[in-house]
C-alpha positions, 0 to 999 in steps of 0.5 A: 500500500502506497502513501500517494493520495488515491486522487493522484493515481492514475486508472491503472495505479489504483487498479494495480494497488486496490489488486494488491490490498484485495489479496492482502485482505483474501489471504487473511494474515493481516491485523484486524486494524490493519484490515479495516485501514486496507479495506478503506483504502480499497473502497477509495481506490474502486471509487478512484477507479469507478470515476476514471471508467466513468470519465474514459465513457465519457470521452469516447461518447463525446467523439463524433463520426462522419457518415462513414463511421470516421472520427471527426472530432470531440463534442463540446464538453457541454453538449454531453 
């Protein structure tokens, strides 16, 4: 478990660290204080990871096709 702030990691950071604590938590060989910090600290990074998904959706329904299916460009922001 890192120190960095959960808000700072990147989609694959937070997947790759909230991997790790869910192991640590399975294998069961951690302290009960210990558990309850891992188990905070992987319900930020899935919440982390949920708003990286949501904003990834986002930016891939934001993109506009011609009419052959070819990219054009991006939708203005308050368009969604």
């Amino acid at each position: 478990m890192t120190d960095r702030p959960v808000d700072k990691l990147s989609f694959e950071e937070a997947m790759a660290e909230l991997e790790k604590v869910l192991g640590q938590l399975e294998r069961g060989d951690v302290a009960l204080d210990d558990s309850i910090k891992l188990y905070e600290r992987g319900a930020a990074l899935k919440a982390r990871c949920e708003t990286k998904l949501k904003e990834a959706e986002e930016k891939v329904a934001a993109i506009t096709l011609d009419g052959d299916g070819n990219p054009t460009g991006l939708k203005p922001v308050n368009d969604l």
